[in-house]
C-alpha positions as CSV (number, residue, x, y, z in Angstrom):
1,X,-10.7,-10.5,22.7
2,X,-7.5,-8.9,23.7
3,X,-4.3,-9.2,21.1
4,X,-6.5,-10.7,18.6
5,X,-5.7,-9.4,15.1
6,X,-7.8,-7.5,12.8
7,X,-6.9,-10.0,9.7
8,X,-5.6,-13.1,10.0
9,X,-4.6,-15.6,7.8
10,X,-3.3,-19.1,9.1
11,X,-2.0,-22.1,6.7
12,X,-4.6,-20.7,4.3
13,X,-4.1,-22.0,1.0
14,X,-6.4,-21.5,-2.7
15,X,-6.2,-23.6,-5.1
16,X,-8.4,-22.4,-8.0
17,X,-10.8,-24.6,-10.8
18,X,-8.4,-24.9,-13.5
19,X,-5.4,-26.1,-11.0
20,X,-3.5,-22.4,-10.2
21,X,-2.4,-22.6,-6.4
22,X,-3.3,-18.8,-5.8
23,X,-1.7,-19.2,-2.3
24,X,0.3,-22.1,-0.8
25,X,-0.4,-22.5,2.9
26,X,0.3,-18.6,3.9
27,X,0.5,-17.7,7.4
28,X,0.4,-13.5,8.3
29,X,-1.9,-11.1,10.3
30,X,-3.0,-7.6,11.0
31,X,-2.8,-5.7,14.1
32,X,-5.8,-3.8,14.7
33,X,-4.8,-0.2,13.9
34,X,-2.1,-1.0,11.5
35,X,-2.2,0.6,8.1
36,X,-0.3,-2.4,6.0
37,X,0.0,-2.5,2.5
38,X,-0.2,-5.7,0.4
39,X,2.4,-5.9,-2.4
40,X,3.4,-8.0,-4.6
41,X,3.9,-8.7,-9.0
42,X,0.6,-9.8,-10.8
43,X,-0.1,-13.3,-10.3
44,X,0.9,-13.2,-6.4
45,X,-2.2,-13.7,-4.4
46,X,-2.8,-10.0,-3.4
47,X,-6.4,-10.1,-5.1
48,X,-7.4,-13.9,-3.9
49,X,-6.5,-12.5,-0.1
50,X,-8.5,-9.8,-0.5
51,X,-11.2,-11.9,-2.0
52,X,-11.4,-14.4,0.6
53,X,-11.6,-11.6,3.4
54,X,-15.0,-10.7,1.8
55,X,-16.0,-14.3,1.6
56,X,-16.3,-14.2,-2.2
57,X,-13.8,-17.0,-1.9
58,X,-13.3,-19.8,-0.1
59,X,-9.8,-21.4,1.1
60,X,-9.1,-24.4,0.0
61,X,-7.4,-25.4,3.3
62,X,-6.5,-23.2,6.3
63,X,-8.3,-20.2,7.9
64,X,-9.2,-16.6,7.5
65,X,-10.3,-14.3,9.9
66,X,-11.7,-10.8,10.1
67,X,-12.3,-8.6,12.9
68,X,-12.1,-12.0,15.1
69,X,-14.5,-13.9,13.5
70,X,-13.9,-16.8,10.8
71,X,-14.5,-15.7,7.0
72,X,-18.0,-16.9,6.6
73,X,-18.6,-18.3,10.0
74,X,-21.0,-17.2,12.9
75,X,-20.7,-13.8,13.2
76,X,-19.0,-13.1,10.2
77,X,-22.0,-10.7,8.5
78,X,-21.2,-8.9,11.8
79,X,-17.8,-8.1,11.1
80,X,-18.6,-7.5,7.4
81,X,-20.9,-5.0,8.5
82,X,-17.9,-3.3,10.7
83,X,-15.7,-3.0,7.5
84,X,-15.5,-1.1,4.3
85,X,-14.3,-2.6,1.3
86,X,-13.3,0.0,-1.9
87,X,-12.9,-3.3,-4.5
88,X,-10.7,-3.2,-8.0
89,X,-13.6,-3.0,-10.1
90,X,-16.1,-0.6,-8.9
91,X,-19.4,-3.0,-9.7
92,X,-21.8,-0.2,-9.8
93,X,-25.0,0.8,-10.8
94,X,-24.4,2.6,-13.6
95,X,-28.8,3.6,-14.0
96,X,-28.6,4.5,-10.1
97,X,-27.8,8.4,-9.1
98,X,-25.1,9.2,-6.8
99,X,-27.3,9.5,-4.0
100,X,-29.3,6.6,-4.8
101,X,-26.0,4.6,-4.9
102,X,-25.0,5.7,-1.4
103,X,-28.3,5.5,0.1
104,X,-28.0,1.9,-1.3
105,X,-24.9,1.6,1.1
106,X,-26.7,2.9,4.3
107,X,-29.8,0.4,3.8
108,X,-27.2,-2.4,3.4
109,X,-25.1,-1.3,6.7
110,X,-28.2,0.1,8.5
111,X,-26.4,3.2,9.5
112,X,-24.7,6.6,7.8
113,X,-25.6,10.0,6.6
114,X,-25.5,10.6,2.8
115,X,-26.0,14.0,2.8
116,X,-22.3,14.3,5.2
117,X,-20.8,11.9,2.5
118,X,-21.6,14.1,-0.3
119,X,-20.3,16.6,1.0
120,X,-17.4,15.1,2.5
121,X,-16.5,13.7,-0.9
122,X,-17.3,17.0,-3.0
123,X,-20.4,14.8,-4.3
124,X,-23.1,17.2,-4.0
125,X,-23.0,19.2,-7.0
126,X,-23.6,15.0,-8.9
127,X,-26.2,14.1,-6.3
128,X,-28.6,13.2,-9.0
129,X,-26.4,12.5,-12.1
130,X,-26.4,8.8,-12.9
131,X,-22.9,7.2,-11.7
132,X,-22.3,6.1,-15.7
133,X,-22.3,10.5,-16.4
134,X,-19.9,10.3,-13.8
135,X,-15.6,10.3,-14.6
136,X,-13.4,7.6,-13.2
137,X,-12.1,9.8,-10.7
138,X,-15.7,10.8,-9.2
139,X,-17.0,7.2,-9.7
140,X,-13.8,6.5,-7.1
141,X,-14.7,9.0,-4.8
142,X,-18.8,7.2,-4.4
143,X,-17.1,4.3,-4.2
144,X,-14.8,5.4,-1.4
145,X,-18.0,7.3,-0.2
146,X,-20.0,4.3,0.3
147,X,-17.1,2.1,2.2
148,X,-16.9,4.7,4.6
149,X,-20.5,5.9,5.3
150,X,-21.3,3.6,7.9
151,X,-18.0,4.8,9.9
152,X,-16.3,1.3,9.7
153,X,-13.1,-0.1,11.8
154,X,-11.5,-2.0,9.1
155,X,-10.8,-0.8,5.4
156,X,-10.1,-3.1,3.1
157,X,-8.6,-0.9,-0.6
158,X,-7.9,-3.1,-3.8
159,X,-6.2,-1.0,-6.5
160,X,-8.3,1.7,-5.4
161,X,-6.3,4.2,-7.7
162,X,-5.8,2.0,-10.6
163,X,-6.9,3.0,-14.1
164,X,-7.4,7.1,-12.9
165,X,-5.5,9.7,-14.3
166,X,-2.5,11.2,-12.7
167,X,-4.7,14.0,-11.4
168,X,-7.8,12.0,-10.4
169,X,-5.5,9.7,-8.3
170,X,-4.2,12.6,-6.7
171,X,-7.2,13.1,-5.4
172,X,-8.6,10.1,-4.4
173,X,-4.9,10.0,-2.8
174,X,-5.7,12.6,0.1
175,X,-9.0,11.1,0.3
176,X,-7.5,8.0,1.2
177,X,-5.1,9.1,3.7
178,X,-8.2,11.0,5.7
179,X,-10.4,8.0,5.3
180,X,-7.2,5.8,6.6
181,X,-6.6,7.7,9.4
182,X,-7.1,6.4,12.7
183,X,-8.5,2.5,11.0
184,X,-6.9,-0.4,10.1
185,X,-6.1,-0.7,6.7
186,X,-5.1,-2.9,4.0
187,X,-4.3,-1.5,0.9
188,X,-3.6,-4.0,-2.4
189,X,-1.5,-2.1,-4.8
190,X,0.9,-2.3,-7.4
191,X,1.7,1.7,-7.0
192,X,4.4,1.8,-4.2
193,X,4.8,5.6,-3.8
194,X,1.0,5.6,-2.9
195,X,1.9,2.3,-0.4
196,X,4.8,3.9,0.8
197,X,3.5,7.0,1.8
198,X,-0.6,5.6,3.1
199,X,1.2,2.4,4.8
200,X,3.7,1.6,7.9
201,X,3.6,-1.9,7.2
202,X,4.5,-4.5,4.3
203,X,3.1,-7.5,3.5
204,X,4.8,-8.7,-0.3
205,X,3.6,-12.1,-1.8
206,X,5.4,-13.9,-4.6
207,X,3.4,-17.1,-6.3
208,X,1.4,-17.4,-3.5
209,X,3.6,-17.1,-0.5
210,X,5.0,-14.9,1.8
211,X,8.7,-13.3,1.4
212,X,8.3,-10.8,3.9
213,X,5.9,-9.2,6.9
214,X,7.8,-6.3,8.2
215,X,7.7,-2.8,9.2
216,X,9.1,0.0,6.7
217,X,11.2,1.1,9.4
218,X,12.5,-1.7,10.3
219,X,13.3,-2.8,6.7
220,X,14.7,0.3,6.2
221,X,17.1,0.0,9.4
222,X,18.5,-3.6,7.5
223,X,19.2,-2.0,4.0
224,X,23.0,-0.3,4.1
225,X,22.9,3.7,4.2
226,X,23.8,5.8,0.9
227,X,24.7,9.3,0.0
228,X,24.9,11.4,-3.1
229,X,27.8,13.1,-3.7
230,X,28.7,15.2,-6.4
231,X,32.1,16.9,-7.2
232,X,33.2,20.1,-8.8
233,X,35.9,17.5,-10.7
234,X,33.2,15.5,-11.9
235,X,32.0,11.7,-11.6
236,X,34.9,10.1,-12.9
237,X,37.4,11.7,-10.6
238,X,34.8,11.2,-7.7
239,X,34.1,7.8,-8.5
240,X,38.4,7.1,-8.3
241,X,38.9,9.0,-5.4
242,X,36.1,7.1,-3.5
243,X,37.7,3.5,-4.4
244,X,40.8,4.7,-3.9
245,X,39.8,4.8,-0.5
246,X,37.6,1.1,-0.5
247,X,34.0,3.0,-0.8
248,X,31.7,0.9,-2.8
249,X,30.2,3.7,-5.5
250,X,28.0,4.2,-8.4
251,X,26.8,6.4,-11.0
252,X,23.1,6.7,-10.9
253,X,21.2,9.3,-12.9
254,X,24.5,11.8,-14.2
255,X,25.2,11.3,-9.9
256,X,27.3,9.3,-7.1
257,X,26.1,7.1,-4.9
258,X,28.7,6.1,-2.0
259,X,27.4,3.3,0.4
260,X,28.4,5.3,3.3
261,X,26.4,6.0,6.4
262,X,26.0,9.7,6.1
263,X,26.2,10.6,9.6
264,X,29.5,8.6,10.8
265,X,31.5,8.3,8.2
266,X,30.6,11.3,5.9
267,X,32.7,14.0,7.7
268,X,36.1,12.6,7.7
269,X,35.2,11.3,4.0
270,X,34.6,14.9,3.1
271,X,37.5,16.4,4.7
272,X,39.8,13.2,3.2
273,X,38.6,14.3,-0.6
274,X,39.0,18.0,0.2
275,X,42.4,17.2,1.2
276,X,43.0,15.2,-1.8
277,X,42.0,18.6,-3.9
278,X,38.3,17.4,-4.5
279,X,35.5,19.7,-3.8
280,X,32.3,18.2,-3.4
281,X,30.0,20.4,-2.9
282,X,26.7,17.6,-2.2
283,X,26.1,15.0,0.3
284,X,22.8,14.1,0.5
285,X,21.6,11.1,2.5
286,X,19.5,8.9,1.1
287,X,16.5,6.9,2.2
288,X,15.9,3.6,0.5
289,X,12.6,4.2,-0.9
290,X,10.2,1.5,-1.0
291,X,10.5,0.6,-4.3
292,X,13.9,-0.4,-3.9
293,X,12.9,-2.7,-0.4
294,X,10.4,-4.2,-2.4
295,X,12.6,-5.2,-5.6
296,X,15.7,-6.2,-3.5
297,X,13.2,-8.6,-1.7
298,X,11.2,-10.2,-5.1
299,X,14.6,-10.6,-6.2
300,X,16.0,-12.1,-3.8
């Protein structure tokens, strides 16, 4: 059907066992061919959506959809079959091989070649070692192997860096952004930098409901512009200078930061403080990264 999203949730709410409303009637979807990223403290509901995509949950009012098709409804193994799912805790086999793992997989999607994944992956050289010989960084890359051997339109990531090494996550990194290319994507994460630079959309949760469904870009249009600026006279005299002449400024790491839009107002700043005897010899703009989108919203 034309338009219709890729995920959608509507009035969906899950309320667990023991009384914990994991999500209080949220309402947000998915474009297909976004790459969206779902953020959000522990204890938000990032998890519990992804759970209930994969029908290992059920809401306790409201619906969810993937690919078109109601979680769990007609045609859902369908659309289960056209998406691959890296989940927080790997879940393997630890006794099965590598290849055994993935050939696993293409039985249970009925299509993809396992000799291209492991090679793909830089799996070959462990085709036969049993996945518990395997480090946390390789067990990642079967993992990520096996969501994407049957070619799927929809990727669905939890934390699919979390608990690796600096280095291991690196790598898993790039794998990610090859596998991501060109599919929908939703990626659960508590790592921003990795969100921010995978994603082009946000979707952040607090206790269970929505504060915000927006583009980076256009968040990024909202927040006020910066520079750093930096002074042969040094902070303190930059810092007076700048409210001498109403410019809202702060000292962040040994540094200024003037709210200032860079491009307008910069050059007759400059040429004011040069005038004045100050020589700065830095102005940088400065991007609001989304670490700072994302804390300005939870605490707001």
């Amino acid at each position: 059907m034309p338009g219709t999203p890729a995920i959608s949730f509507e009035e969906t709410s899950k309320r667990y066992r023991n009384g914990t409303l994991a999500l209080s009637e949220v309402s947000w979807s998915i474009p297909v061919g976004a790459r969206a990223c779902l953020l959000g403290p522990n204890g938000s509901g990032k998890t519990t959506s992804i759970r209930l995509l994969e029908a290992a949950l059920s809401p306790t009012t409201g619906w969810v959809s993937l690919l078109g098709t109601p979680v769990g409804g007609r045609g859902y193994g369908d659309a289960r079959q056209r998406t691959g799912v890296v989940p927080q805790n790997a879940g393997m086999y630890s006794d099965l091989t590598t290849f055994e793992y993935l050939d696993l997989a293409r039985r249970l999607y009925g299509r993809g070649d396992v000799d291209r994944a492991l090679e793909t992956f830089g799996l070959a050289e462990h085709r036969d070692k049993r996945l518990a010989q395997l480090s946390g960084g390789f067990q990642r890359r079967v993992v990520l192997a096996a969501a994407l051997l049957s070619e799927p339109e929809l990727l669905l990531l939890d934390e699919p860096t979390v608990g690796l090494d600096p280095v291991a996550a690196h790598e898993v990194h790039e794998y990610l952004a090859s596998a991501m290319r060109g599919r929908t994507t939703l990626l659960s994460t508590h790592n921003l930098a990795e969100a921010e630079a995978l994603c082009d959309d946000v979707v952040i949760l607090r206790k269970g409901v929505v504060l915000l469904h927006e583009s980076l870009a256009s968040l990024r249009q909202r927040k006020k512009p910066r520079a750093r600026l930096a002074a042969r006279q040094g902070v303190a005299a930059l810092i007076e200078a700048l409210r001498k002449r109403n410019v809202d400024a702060v000292i962040e790491d040994g540094g200024v930061i003037a709210s200032i839009d860079p491009e307008h107002e910069a050059p007759e700043l400059l040429r004011s403080l040069l005038t004045e005897g100050i020589a700065v010899y830095e102005c940088t703009p400065l991007t609001a990264s989304l670490e700072d989108l994302f804390l300005e919203a939870v605490r707001r």
